[in-house]
C-alpha angles and dihedrals in degrees: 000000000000117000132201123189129195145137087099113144148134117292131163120227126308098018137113145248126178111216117212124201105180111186126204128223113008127046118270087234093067088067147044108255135196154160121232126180130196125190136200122305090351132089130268114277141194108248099172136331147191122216123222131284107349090033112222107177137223130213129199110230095248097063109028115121083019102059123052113208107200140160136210113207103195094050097039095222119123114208142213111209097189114188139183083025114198131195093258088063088068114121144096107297117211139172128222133187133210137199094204123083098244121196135208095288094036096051101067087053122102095207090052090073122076096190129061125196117213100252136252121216120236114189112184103191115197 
């Protein structure tokens, strides 16, 4: 699957920005997605995921009740509404698939994803 992730941009604090990863070929459901960021000078990290199939999701602890993961079957993008932005949410966003069903330990994990987007900058400026 080929993935392709926008919607990055420049927003002061508190605002919002809605992420996009449309993947091509096969359905979204057939795999465990998730977005990742990484900012400067620091690793790669989980930001929010849905598992296969069914599609339970996962939050990291930094962003739940601010960030919205989503998915739009018909159009096979999965989405990242992220509210209330602060500065600290600042980094290169990127989606990943998996064919694995990955569970609650497995989806925070980088290696567990078989599929990269190219990433989008989001720059939150206080």
């Amino acid at each position: 699957v080929q993935l392709q992730a926008s919607g990055g941009g420049l927003v002061q604090a508190g605002g919002s920005l809605r992420l996009s990863c449309a993947a091509s070929t096969r359905p979204l459901s057939m795999y465990s997605m998730g977005w990742f960021r990484q900012a400067p000078g620091k690793e790669r990290e989980f930001v929010a995921g849905f598992k296969r199939g069914v599609g339970g999701t996962m939050y990291a602890h930094s962003v739940k009740g601010r960030f919205t993961i989503s998915r739009d079957a018909a159009q096979n993008t999965m989405y990242l509404q992220m509210n209330s932005l602060k500065p600290e949410d600042t980094a290169v966003y990127s989606c990943a698939a998996s064919q694995k069903g990955l569970i609650t330990s497995t989806m925070p994990l980088v290696t567990s994803y078989d599929y990269w987007g190219q990433g989008t900058q989001v720059t939150v400026s206080s």
